[in-house]
N, C-alpha and C positions, 0 to 999 in steps of 0.2 A: 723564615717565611711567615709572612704574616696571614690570620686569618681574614674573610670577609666579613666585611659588616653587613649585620641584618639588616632588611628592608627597615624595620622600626627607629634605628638609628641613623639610619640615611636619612628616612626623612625628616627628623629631628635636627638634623644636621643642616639639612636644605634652610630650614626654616631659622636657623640661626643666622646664619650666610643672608639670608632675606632681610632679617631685623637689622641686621649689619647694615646692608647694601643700600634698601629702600629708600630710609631719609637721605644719603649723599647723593642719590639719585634725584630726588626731589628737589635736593638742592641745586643741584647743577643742572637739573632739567630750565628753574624761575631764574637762571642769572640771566640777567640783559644784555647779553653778548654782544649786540651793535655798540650799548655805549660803556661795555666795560672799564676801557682804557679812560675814558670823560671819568668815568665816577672813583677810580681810582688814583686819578690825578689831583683831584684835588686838596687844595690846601690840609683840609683838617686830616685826613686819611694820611697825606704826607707824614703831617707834625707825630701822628699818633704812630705810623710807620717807625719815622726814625726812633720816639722813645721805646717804643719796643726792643728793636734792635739794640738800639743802646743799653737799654735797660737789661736784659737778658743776655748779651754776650757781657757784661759786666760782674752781671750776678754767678756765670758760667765760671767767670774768672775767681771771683770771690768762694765758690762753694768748691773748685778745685783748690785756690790753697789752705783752705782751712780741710777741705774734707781730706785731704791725701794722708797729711800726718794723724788724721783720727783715723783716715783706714790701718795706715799703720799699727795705732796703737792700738786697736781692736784686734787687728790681725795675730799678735802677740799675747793675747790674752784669752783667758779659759774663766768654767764655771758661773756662777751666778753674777760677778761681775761685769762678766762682758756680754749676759744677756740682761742685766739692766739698761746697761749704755746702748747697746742694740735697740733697746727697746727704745727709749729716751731718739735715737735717731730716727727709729720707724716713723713716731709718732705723727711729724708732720704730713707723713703720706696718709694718713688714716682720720686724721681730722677734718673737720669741713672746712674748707679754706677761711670763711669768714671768722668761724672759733679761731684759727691760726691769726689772722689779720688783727683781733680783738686781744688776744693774749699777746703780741707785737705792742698795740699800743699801751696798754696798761704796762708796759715793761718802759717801752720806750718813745712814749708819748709825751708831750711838754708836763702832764701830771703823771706821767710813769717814775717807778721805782728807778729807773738806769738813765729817763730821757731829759727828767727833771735836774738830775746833775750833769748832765751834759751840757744843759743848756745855763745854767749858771757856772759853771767851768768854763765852758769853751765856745760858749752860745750858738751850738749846736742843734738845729731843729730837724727831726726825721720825716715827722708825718706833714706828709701835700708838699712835697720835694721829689724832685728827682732821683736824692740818696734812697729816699726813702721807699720808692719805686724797686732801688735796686735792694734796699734790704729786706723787704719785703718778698722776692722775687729768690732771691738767695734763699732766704728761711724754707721756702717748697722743694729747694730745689739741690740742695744739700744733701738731703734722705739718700736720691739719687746717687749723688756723686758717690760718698760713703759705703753704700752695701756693693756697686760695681768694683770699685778696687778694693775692698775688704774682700771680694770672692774673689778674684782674682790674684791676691798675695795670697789668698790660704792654700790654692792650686798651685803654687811653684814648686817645685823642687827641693826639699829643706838641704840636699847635698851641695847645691851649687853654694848655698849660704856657708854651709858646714865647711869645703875648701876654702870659701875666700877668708872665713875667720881664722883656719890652719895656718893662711900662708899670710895674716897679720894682717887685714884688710882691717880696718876701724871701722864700729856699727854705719856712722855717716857715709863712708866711701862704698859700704856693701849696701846700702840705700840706692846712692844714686849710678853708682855703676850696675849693678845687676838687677835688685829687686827692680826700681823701677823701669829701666829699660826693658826685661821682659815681661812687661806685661801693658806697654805701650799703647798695643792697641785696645787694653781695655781703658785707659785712659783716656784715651781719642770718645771711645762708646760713653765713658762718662761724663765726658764735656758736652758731650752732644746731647744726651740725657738729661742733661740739668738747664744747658741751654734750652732744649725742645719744653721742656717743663716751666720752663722761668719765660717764655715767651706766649705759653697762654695761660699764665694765670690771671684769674679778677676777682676772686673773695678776697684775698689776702692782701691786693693792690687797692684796692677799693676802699677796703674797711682801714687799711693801715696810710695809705696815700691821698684817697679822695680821690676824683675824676674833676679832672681840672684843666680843659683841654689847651693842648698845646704847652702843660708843665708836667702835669701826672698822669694824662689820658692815654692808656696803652691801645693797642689795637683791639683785646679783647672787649675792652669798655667802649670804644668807638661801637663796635656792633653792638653790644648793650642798648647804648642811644641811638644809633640809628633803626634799629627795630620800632619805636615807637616814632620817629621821624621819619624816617627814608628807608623803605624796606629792601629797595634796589641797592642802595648804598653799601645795607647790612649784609645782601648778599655779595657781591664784590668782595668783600674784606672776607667772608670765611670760606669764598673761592679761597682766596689768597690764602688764607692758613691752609685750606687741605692739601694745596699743594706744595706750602712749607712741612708738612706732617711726612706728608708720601714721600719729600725728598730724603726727609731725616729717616726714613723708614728704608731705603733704597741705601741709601750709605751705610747703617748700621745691617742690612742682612747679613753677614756674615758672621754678625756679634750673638746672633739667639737663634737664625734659621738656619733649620737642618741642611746639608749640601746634600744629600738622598734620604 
């Protein structure tokens, strides 16, 4: 049984719940409800729409198959090593997206270390592309994918592993037969994670992409510009994200909220 909380912390509590609340209130108090549907049909909100989607169920796709075999291999691993590599993963959560976007192009920029031979290789160019949109969008969105199914292999069972290697299971077939299927749904929670995260970023799309609309212009960067253009406009579109946020938030409750 738990005990109460003091008046003091209640209302400290109120007021957080306030800070929360106020500005989406705000928000959704100035949208122009009559002409929501007009201002959100239009052309450029379209274009910047589908790159979004595009762009972030791709980068979704890209930070699941890379992150799953690095959750693995962390998962397997102890000591100062694997909280380097932990940390090296952290990282791009903790950076300011634009330092991320900046450290992207100088890597992978037509005078980056990696982007400059691509582009004389394979004539390859990242930044103010669509690729580049999604690799940008990957880079944020990775961290996620990573530390979800790293906690989640570390929570299995090591017995269920321990019989399937008894009864001769090869590492790969005790991969995809058992680790990964039990822990499914935190896979599901990390797709979703990296997508939600890959779908509103703008330092890292910005700095690494440019805002080019109708090739690199995400939705986040549509409201960017429409703030100093169309202030109606800008609210429409981050209606629209809160209620892409609350959906992602309503599918995922059973991934972090308590059931009592």
């Amino acid at each position: 049984m738990r005990t109460a909380l003091p008046k003091g912390f209640q209302v400290l509590a109120c007021l957080a719940i306030a800070f929360l609340f106020l500005p989406l209130l705000a928000l959704i108090w100035r949208v122009p409800w009559p002409r929501l549907i007009k201002l959100l049909a239009t052309d450029a909100i379209g274009d910047a729409l589908w790159l979004s989607l595009f762009s972030s169920v791709a980068a979704a796709l890209c930070a699941l198959t890379v992150g799953v075999p690095l959750a693995l291999y962390l998962s397997r691993m102890s000591g100062i090593r694997a909280s380097l590599i932990r940390t090296l993963v952290t990282l791009p959560m903790i950076l300011p997206p634009v330092v991320g976007g900046a450290a992207l192009l100088f890597a992978f920029g037509r005078n980056g270390i990696i982007g400059s031979q691509l582009e004389d290789l394979f004539g390859v160019v990242l930044p103010y592309s669509l690729p580049g949109v999604v690799f940008a969008n990957t880079f944020v969105a990775l961290p996620f994918v990573v530390l979800t199914v790293e906690s989640a292999l570390r929570s299995i069972d090591r017995r269920f592993l321990l019989a399937a290697s008894t009864l001769g299971a090869s590492p790969r077939r005790t991969i995809l037969r058992i680790e990964l299927p039990l822990i499914r749904t935190s896979l599901a929670a990390a797709a979703f994670l990296g997508w939600a995260r890959a779908i509103g970023e703008f330092g890292a799309t910005i700095t690494f992409a440019g805002n080019v609309p109708g090739r690199t212009q995400t939705l986040p960067l549509a409201v960017f510009m429409a703030l100093e253009t169309d202030r109606e406009a800008a609210l429409a579109i981050s209606l629209l994200f809160i209620a892409v946020s609350l959906g992602v938030l309503v599918t995922l409750r059973n991934h972090w909220w308590p059931s009592r």
